[in-house]
N, CA, C and O atoms as a Tripos MOL2 file, in Angstrom:
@<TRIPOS>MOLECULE
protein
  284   283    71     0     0
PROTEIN
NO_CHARGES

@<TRIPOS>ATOM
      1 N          12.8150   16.8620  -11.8720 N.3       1 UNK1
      2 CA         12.9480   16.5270  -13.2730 C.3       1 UNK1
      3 C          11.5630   16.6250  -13.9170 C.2       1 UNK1
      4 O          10.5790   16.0040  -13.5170 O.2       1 UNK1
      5 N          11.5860   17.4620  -14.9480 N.am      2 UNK2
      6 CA         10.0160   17.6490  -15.8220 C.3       2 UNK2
      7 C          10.1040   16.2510  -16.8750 C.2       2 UNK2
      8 O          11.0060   15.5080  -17.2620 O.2       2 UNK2
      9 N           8.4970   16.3730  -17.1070 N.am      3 UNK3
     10 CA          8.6160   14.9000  -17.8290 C.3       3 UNK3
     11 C           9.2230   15.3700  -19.4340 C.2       3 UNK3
     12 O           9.2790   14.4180  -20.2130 O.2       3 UNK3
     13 N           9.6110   16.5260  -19.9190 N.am      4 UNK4
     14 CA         10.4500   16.3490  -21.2950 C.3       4 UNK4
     15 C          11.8640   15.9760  -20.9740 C.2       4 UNK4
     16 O          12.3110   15.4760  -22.0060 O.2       4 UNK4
     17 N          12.4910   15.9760  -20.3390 N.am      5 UNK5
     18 CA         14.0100   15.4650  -19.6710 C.3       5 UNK5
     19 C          13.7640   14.5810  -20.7160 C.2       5 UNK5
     20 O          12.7430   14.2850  -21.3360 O.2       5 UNK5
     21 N          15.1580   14.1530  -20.7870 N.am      6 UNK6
     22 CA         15.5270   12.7950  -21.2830 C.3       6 UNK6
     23 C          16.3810   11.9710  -20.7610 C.2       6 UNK6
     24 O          17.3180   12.5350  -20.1950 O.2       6 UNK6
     25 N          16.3960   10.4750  -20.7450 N.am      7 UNK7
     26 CA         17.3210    9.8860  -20.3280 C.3       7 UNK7
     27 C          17.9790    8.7330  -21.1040 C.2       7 UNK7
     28 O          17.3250    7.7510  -21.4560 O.2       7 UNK7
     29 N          19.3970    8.8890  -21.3840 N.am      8 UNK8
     30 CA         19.6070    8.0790  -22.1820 C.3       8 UNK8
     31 C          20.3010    6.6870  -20.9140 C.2       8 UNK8
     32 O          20.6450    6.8170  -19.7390 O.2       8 UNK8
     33 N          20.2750    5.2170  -21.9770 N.am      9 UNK9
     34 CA         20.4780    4.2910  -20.7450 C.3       9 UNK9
     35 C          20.4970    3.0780  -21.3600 C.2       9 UNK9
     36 O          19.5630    2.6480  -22.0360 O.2       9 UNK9
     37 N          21.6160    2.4540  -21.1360 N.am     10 UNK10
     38 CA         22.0100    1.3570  -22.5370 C.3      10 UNK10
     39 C          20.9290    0.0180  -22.3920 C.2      10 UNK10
     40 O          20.4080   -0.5940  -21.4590 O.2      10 UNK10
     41 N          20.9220   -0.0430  -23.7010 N.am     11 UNK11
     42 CA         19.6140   -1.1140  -23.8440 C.3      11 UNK11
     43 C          19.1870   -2.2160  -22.8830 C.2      11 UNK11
     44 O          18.0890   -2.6900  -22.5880 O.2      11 UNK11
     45 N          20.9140   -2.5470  -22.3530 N.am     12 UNK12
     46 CA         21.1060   -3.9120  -21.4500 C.3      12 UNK12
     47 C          20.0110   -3.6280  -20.1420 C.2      12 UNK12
     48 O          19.0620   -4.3020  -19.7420 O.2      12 UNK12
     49 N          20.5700   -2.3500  -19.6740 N.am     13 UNK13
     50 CA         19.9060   -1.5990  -18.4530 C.3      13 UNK13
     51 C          18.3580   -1.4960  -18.6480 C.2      13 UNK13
     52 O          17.6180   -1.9130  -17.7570 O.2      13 UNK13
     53 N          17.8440   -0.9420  -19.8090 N.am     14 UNK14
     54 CA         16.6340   -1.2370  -20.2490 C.3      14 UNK14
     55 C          16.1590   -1.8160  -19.5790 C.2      14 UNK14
     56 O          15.7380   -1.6630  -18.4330 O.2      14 UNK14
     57 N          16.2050   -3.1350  -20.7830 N.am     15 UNK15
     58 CA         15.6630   -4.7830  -20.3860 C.3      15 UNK15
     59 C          15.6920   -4.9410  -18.5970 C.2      15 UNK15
     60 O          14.8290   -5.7010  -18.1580 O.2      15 UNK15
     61 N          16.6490   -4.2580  -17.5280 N.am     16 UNK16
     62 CA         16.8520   -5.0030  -16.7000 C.3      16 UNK16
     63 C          15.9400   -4.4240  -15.7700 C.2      16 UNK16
     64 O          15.3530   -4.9050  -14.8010 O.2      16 UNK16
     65 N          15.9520   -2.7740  -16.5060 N.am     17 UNK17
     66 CA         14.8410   -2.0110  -15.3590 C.3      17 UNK17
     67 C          13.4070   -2.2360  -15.7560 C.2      17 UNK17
     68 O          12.4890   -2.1250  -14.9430 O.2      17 UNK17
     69 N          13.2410   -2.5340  -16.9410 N.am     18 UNK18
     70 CA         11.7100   -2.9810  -16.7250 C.3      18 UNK18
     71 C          11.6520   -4.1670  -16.8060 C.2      18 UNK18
     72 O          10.6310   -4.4080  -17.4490 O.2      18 UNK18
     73 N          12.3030   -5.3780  -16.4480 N.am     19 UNK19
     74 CA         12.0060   -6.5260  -15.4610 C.3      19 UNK19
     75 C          12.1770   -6.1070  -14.2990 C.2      19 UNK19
     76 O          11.3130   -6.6760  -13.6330 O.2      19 UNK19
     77 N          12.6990   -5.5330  -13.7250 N.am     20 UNK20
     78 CA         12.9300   -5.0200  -12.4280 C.3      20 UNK20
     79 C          11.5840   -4.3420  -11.9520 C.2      20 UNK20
     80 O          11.0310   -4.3560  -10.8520 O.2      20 UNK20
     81 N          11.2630   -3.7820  -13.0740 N.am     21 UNK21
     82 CA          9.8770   -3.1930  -12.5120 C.3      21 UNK21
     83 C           8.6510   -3.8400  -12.8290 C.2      21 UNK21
     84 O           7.5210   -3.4500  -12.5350 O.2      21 UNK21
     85 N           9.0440   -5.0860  -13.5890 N.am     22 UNK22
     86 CA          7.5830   -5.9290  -13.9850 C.3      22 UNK22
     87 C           7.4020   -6.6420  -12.2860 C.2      22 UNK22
     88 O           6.3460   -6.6800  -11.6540 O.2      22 UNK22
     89 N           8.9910   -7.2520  -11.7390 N.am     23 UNK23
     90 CA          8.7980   -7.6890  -10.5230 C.3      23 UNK23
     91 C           8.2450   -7.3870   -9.5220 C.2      23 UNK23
     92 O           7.6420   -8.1280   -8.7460 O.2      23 UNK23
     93 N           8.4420   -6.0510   -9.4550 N.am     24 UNK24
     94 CA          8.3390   -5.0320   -8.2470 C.3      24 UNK24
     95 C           6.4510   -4.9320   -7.9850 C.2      24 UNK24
     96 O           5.7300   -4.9210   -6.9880 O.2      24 UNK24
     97 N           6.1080   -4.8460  -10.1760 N.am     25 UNK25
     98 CA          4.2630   -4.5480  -10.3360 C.3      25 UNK25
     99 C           3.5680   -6.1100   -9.4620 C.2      25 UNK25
    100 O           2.5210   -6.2130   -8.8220 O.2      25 UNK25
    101 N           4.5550   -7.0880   -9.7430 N.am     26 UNK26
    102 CA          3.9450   -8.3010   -9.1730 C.3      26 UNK26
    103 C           3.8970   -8.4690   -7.7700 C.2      26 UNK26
    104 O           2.9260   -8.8900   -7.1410 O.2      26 UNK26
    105 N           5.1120   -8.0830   -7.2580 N.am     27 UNK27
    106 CA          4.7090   -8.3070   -5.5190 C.3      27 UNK27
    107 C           4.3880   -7.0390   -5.3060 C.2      27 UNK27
    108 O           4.5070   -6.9750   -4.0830 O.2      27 UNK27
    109 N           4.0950   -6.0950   -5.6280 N.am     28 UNK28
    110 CA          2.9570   -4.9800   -4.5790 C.3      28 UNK28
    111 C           1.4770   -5.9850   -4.9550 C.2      28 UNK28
    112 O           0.7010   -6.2840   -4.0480 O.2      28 UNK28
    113 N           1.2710   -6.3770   -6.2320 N.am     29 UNK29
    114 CA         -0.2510   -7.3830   -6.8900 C.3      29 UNK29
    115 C          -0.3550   -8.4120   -5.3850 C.2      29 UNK29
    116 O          -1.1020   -8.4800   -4.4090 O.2      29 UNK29
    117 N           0.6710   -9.0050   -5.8070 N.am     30 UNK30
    118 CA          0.6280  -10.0590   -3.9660 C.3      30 UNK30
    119 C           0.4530   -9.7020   -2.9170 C.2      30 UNK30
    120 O          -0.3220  -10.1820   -2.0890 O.2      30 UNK30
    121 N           1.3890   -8.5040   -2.7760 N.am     31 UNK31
    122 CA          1.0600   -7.8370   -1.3530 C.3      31 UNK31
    123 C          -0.7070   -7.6500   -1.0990 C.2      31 UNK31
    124 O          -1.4800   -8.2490   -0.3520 O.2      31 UNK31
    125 N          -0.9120   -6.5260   -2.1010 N.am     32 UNK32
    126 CA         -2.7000   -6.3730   -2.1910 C.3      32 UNK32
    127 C          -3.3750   -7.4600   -2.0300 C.2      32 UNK32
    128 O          -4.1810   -7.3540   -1.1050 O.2      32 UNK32
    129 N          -3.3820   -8.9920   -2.8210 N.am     33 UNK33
    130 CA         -3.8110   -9.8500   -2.3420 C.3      33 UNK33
    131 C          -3.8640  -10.3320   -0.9250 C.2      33 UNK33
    132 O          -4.9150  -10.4930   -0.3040 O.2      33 UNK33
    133 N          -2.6870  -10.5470   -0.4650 N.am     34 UNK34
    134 CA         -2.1160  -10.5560    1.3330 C.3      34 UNK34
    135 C          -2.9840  -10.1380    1.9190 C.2      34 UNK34
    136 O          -3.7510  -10.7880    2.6290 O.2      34 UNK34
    137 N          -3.0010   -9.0040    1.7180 N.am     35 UNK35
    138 CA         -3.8740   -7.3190    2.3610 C.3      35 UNK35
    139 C          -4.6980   -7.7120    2.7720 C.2      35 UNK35
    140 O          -4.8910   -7.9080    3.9720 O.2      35 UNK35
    141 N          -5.8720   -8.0800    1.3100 N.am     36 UNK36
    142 CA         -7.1910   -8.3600    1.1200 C.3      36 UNK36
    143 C          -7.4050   -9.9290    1.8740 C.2      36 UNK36
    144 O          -8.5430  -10.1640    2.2790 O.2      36 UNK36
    145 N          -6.8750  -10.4630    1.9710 N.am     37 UNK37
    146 CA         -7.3990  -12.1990    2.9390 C.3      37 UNK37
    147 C          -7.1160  -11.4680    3.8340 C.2      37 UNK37
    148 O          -8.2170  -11.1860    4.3070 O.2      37 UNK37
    149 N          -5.8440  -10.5890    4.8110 N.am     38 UNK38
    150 CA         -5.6870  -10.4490    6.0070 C.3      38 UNK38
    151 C          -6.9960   -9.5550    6.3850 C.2      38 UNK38
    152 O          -7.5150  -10.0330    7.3940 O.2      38 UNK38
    153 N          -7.6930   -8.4240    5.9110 N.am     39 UNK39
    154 CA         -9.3110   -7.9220    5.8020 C.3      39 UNK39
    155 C         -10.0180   -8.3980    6.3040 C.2      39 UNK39
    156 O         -10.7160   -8.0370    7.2520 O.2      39 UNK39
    157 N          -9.9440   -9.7240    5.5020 N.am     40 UNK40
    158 CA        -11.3100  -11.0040    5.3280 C.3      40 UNK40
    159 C         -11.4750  -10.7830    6.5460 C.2      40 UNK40
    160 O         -12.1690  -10.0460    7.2470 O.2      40 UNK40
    161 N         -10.0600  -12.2130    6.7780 N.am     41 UNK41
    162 CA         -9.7950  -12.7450    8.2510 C.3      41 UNK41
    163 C         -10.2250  -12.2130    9.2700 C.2      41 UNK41
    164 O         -10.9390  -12.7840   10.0950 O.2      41 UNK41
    165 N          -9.6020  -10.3380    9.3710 N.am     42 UNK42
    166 CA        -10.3960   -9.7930   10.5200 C.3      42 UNK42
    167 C         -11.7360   -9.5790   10.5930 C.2      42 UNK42
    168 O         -12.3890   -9.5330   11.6350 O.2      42 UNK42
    169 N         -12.2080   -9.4270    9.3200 N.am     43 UNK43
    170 CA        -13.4870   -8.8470    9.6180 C.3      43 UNK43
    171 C         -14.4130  -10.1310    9.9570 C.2      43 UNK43
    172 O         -15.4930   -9.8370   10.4700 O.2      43 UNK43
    173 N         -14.1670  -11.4820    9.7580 N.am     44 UNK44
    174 CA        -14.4980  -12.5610   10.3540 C.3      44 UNK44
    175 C         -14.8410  -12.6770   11.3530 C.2      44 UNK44
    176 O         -15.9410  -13.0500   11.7600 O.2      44 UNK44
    177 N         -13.1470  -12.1060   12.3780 N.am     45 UNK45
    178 CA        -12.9920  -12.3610   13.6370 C.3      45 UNK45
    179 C         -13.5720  -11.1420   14.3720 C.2      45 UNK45
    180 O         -13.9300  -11.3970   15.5220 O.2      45 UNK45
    181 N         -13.7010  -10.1990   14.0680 N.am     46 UNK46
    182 CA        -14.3260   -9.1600   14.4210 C.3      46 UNK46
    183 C         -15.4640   -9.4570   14.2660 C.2      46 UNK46
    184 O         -15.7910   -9.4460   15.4530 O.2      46 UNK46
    185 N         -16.6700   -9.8140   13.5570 N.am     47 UNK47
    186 CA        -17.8890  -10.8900   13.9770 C.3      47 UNK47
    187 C         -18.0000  -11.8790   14.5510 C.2      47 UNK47
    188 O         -19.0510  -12.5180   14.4900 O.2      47 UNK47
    189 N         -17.2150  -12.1820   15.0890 N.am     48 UNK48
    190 CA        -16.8680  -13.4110   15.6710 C.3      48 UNK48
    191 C         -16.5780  -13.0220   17.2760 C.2      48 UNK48
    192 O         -16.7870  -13.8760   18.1370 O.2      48 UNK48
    193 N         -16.0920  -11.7010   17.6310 N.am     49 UNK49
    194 CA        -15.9350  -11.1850   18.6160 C.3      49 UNK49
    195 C         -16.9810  -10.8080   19.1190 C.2      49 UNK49
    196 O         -17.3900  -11.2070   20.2090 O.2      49 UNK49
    197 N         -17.6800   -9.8130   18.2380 N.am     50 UNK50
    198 CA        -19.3620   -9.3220   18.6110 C.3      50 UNK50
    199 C         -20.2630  -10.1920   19.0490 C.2      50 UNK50
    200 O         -21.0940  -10.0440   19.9450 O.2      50 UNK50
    201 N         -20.0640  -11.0560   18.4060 N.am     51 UNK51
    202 CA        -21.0880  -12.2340   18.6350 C.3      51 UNK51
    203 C         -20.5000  -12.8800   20.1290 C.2      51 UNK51
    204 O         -21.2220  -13.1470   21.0890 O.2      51 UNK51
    205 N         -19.1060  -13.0490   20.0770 N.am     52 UNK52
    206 CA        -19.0660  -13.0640   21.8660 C.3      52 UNK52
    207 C         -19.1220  -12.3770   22.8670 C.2      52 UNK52
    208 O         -18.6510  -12.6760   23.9640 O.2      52 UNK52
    209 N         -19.5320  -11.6820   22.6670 N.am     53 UNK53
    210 CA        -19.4380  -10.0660   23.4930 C.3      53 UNK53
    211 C         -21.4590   -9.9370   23.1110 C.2      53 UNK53
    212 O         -21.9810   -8.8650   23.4160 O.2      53 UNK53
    213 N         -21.6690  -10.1930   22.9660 N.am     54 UNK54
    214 CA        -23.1800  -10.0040   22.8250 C.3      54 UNK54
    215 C         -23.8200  -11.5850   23.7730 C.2      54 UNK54
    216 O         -24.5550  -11.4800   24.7540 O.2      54 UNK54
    217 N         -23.4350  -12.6940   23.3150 N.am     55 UNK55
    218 CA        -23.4700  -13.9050   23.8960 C.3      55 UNK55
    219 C         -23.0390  -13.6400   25.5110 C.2      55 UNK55
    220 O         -23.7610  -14.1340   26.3770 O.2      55 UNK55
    221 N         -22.0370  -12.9770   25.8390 N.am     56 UNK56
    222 CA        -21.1660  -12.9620   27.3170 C.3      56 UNK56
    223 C         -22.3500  -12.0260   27.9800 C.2      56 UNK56
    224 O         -22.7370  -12.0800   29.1470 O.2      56 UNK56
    225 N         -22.8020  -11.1950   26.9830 N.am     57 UNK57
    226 CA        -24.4080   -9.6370   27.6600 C.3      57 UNK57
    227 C         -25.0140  -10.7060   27.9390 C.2      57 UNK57
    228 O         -25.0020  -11.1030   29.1040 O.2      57 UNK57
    229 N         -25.6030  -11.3350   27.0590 N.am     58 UNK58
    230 CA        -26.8900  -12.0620   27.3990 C.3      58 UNK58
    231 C         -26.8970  -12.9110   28.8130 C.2      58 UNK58
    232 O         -27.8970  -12.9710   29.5270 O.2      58 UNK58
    233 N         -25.4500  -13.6610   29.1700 N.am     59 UNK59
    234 CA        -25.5800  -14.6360   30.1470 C.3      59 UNK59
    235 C         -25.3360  -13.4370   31.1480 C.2      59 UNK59
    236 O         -25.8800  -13.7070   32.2190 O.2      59 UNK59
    237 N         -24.6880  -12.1700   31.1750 N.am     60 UNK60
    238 CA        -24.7910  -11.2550   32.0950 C.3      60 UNK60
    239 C         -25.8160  -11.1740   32.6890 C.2      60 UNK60
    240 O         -25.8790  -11.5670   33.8530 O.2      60 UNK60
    241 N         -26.9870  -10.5940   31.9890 N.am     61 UNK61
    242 CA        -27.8900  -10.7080   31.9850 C.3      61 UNK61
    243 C         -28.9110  -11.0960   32.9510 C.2      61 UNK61
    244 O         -29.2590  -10.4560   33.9430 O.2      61 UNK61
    245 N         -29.3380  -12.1870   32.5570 N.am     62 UNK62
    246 CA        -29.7970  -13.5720   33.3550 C.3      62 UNK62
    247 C         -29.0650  -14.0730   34.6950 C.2      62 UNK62
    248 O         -29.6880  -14.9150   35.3420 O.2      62 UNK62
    249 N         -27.9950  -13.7160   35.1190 N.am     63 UNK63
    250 CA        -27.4160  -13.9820   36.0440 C.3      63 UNK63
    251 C         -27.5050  -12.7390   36.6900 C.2      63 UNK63
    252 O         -27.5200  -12.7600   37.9210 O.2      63 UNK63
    253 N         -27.5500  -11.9460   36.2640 N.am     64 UNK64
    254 CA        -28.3610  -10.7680   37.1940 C.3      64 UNK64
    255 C         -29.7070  -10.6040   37.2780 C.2      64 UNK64
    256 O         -29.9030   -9.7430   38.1360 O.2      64 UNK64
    257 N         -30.7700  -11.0040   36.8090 N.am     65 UNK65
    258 CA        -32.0400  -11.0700   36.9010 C.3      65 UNK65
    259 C         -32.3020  -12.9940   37.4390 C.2      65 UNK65
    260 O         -33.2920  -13.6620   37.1400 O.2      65 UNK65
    261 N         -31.3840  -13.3650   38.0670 N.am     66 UNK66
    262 CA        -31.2980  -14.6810   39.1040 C.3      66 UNK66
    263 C         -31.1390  -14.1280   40.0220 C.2      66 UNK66
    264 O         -31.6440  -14.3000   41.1310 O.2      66 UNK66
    265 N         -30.1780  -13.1500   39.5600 N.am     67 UNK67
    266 CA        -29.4080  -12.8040   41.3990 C.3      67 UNK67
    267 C         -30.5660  -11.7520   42.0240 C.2      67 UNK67
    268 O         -30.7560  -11.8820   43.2340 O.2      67 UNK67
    269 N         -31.2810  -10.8270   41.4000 N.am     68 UNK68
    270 CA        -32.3430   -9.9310   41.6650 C.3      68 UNK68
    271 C         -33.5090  -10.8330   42.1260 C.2      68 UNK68
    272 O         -34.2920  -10.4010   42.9720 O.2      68 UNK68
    273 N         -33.6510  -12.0330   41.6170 N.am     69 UNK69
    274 CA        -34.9640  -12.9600   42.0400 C.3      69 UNK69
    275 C         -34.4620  -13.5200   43.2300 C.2      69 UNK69
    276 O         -35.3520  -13.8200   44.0260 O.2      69 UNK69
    277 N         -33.4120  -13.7340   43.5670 N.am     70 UNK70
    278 CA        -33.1430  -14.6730   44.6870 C.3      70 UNK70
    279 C         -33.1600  -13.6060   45.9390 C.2      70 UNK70
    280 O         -33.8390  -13.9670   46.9010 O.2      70 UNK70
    281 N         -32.6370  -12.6040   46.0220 N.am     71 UNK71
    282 CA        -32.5170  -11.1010   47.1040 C.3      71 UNK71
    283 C         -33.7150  -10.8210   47.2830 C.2      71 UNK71
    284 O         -34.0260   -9.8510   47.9740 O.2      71 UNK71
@<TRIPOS>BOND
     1     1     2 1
     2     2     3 1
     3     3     4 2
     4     3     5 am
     5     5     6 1
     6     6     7 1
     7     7     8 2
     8     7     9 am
     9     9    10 1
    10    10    11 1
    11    11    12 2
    12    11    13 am
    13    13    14 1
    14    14    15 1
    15    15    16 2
    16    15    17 am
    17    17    18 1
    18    18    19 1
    19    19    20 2
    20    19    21 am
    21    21    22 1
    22    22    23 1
    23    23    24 2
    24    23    25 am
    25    25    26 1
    26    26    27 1
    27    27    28 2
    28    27    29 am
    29    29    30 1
    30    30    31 1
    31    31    32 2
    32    31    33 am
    33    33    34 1
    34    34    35 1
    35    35    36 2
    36    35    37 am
    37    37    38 1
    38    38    39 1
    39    39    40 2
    40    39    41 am
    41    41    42 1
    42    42    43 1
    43    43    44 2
    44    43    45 am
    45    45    46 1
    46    46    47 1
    47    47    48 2
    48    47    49 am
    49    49    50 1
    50    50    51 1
    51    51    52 2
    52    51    53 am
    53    53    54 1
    54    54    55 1
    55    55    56 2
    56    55    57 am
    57    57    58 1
    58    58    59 1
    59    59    60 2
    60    59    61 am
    61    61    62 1
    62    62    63 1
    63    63    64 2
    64    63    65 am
    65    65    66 1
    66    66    67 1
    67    67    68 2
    68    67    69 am
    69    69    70 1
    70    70    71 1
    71    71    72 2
    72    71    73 am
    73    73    74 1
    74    74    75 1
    75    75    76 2
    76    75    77 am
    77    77    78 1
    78    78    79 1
    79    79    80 2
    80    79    81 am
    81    81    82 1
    82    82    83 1
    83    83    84 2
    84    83    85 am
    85    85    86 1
    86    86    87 1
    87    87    88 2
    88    87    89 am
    89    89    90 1
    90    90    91 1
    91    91    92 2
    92    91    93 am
    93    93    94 1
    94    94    95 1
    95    95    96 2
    96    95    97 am
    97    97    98 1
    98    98    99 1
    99    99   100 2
   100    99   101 am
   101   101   102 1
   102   102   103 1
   103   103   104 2
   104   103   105 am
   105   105   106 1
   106   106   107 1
   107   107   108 2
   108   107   109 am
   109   109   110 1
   110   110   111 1
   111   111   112 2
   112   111   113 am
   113   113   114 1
   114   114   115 1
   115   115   116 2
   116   115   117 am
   117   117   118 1
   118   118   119 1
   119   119   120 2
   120   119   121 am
   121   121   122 1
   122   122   123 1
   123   123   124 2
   124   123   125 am
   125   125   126 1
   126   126   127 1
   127   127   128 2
   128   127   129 am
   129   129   130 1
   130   130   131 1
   131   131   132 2
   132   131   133 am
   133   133   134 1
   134   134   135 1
   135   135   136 2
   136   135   137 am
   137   137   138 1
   138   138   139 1
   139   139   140 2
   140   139   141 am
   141   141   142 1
   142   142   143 1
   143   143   144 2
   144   143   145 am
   145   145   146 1
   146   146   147 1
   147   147   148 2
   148   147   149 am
   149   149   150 1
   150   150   151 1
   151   151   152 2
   152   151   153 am
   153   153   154 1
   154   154   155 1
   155   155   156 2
   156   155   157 am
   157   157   158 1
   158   158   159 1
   159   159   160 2
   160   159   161 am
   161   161   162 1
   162   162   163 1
   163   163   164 2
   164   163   165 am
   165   165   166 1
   166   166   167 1
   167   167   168 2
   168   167   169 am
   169   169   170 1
   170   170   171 1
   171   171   172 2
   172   171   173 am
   173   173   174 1
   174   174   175 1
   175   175   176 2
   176   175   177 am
   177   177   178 1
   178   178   179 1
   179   179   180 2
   180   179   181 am
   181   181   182 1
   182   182   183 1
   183   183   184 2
   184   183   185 am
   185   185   186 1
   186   186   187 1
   187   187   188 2
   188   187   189 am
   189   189   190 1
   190   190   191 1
   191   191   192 2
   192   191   193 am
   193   193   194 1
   194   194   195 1
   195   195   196 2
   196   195   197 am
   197   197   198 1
   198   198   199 1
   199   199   200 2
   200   199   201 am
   201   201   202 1
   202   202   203 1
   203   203   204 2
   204   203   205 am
   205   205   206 1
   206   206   207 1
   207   207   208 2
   208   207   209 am
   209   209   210 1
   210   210   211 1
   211   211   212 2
   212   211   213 am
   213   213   214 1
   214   214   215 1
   215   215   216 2
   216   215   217 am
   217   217   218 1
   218   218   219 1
   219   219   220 2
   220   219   221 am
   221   221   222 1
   222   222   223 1
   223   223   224 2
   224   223   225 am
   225   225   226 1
   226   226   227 1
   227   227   228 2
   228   227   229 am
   229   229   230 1
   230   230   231 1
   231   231   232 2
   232   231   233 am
   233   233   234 1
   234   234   235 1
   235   235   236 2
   236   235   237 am
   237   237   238 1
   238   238   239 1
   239   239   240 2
   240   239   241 am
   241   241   242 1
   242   242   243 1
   243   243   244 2
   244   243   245 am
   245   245   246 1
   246   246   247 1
   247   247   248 2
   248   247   249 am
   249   249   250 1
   250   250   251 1
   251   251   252 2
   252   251   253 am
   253   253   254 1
   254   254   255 1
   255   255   256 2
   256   255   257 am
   257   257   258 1
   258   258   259 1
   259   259   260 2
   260   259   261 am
   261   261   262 1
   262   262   263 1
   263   263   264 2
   264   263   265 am
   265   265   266 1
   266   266   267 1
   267   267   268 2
   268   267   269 am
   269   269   270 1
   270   270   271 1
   271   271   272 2
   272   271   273 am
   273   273   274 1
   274   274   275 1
   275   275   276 2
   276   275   277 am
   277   277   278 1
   278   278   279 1
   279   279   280 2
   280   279   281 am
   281   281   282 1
   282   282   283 1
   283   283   284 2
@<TRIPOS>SUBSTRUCTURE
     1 UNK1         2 RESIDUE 1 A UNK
     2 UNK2         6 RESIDUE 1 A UNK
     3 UNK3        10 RESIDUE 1 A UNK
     4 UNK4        14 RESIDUE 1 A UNK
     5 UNK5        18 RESIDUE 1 A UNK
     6 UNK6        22 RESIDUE 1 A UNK
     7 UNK7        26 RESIDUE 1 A UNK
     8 UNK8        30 RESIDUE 1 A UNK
     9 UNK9        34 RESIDUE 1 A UNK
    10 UNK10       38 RESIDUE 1 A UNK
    11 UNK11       42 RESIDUE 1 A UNK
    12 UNK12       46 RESIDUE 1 A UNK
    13 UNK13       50 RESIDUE 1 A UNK
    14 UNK14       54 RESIDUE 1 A UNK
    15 UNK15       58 RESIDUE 1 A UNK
    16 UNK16       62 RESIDUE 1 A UNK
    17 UNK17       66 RESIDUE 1 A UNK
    18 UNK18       70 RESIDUE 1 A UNK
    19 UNK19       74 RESIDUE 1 A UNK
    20 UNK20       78 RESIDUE 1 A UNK
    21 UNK21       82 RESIDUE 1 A UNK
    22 UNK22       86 RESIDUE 1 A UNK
    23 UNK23       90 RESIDUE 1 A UNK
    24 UNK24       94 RESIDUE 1 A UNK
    25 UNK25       98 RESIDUE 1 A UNK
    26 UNK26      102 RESIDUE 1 A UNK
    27 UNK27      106 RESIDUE 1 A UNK
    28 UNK28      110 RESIDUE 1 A UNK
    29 UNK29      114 RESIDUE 1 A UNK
    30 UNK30      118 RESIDUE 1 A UNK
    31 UNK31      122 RESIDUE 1 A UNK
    32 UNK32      126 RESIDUE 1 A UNK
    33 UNK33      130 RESIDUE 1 A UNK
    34 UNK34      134 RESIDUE 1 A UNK
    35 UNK35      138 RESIDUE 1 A UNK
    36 UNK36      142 RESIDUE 1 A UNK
    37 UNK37      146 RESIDUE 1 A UNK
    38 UNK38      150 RESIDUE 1 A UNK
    39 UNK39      154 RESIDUE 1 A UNK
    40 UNK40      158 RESIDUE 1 A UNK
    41 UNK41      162 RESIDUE 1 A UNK
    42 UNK42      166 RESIDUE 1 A UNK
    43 UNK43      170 RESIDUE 1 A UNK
    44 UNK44      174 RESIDUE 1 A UNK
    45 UNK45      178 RESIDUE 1 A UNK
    46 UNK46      182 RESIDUE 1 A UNK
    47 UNK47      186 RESIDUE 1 A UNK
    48 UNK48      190 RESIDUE 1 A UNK
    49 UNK49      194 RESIDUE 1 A UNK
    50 UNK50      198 RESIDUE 1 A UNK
    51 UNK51      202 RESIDUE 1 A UNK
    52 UNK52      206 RESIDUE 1 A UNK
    53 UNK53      210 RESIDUE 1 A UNK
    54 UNK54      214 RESIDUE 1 A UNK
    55 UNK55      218 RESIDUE 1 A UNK
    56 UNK56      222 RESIDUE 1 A UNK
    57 UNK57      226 RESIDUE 1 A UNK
    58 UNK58      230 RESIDUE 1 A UNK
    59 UNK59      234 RESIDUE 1 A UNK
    60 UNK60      238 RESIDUE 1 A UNK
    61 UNK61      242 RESIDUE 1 A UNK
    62 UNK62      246 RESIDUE 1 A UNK
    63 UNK63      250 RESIDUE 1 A UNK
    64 UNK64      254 RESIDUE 1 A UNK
    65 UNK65      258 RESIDUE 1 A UNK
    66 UNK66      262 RESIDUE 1 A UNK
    67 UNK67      266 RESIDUE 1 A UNK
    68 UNK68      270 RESIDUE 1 A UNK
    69 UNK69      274 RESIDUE 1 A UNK
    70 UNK70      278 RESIDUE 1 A UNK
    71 UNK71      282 RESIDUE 1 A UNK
């Protein structure tokens, strides 16, 4: 369908499809919000991981340069 088409569509229907579609603009808006905290969250925990995984190297580490001093 090219955008000169026309569509005719009784007023009632109107009103119902663009509330229908004001609804629809609001929860994709929420969804995106959702989205964006669920982001956050990971990218939190994903620093939050590094930082244990860097912490877990370090005591690696040292427990191998114990175990090299003691041999």
């Amino acid at each position: 369908m090219d955008n000169t088409s026309k569509i005719f569509v009784k007023l009632e229907d109107y009103e119902d499809i663009k509330e229908i579609l004001s609804l629809m603009s609001d929860k994709v808006k929420e969804a995106r919000e959702v989205l964006a905290k669920i982001y956050d969250i990971k990218s939190k925990e994903d620093t939050a991981v590094e930082r244990w995984n860097s912490n877990l190297n370090k005591v690696e580490e040292k427990i191998d340069k114990i175990n090299r001093a003691l041999d």
